[in-house]
C-alpha positions in Angstrom: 99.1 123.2 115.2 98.7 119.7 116.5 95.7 118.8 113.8 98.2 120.4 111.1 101.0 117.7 112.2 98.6 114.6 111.9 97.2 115.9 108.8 100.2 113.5 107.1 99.6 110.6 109.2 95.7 111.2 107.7 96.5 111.0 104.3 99.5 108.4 104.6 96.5 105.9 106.3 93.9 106.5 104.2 95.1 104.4 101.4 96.3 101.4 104.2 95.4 98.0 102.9 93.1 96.7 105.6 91.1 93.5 104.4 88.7 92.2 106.4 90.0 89.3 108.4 87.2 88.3 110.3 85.9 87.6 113.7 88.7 87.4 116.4 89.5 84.6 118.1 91.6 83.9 121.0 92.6 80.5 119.3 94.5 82.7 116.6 96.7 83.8 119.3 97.8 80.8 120.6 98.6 79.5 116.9 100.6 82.6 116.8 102.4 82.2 119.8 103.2 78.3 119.1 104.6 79.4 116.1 107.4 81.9 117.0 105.2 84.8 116.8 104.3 84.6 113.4 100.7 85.7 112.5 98.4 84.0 110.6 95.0 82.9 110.9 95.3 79.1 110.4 93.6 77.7 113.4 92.4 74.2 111.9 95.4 74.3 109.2 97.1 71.8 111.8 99.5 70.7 108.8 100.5 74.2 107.4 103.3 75.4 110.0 106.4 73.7 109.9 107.5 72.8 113.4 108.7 75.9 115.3 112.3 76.5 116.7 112.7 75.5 120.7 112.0 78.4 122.8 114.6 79.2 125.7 112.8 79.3 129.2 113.0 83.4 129.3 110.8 83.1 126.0 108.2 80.4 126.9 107.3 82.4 130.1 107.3 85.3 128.4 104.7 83.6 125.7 102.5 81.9 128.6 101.7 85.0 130.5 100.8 86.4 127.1 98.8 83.2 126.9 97.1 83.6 130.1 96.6 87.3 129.6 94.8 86.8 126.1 92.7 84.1 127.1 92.0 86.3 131.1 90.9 89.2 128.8 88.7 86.9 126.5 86.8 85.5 129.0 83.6 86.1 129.9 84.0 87.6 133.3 86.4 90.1 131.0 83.5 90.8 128.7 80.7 91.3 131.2 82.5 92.9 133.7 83.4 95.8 130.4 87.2 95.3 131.3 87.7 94.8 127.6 
């Protein structure tokens, strides 16, 4: 019963636009996360962003554990160690 109820999911994600974006970087993220959140892959596009809203206190914590998190798990104790 279970395979019957994904069966849907299946066919909805089959036709899912997913380009290929490249390699991952950690650099990425912390674009993102200077800029409100908002995704995009312009690491060396230093003029494209327009200059992001002031973050409350709450919210730039909040972004510099994310920070530190990303950047812990990208590391390469994280990668040799196989915590990723």
């Amino acid at each position: 019963m279970f395979s019957f109820q994904l069966s849907p999911v299946w066919l909805i994600r089959q036709d899912l636009f997913n380009p290929d974006r490249g390699i991952d970087r950690v650099e990425a993220c912390d674009v993102a996360i200077e800029q409100d959140r908002t995704f995009g892959p312009f690491v060396s596009a230093e003029n494209f962003y327009s200059p992001a809203p002031e973050k409350s206190y709450g919210q730039a914590l909040k972004d510099g554990v994310l920070s530190a998190t990303l950047h812990t798990l990208n590391s390469n104790l994280a990668i040799s160690t196989n915590l990723l």
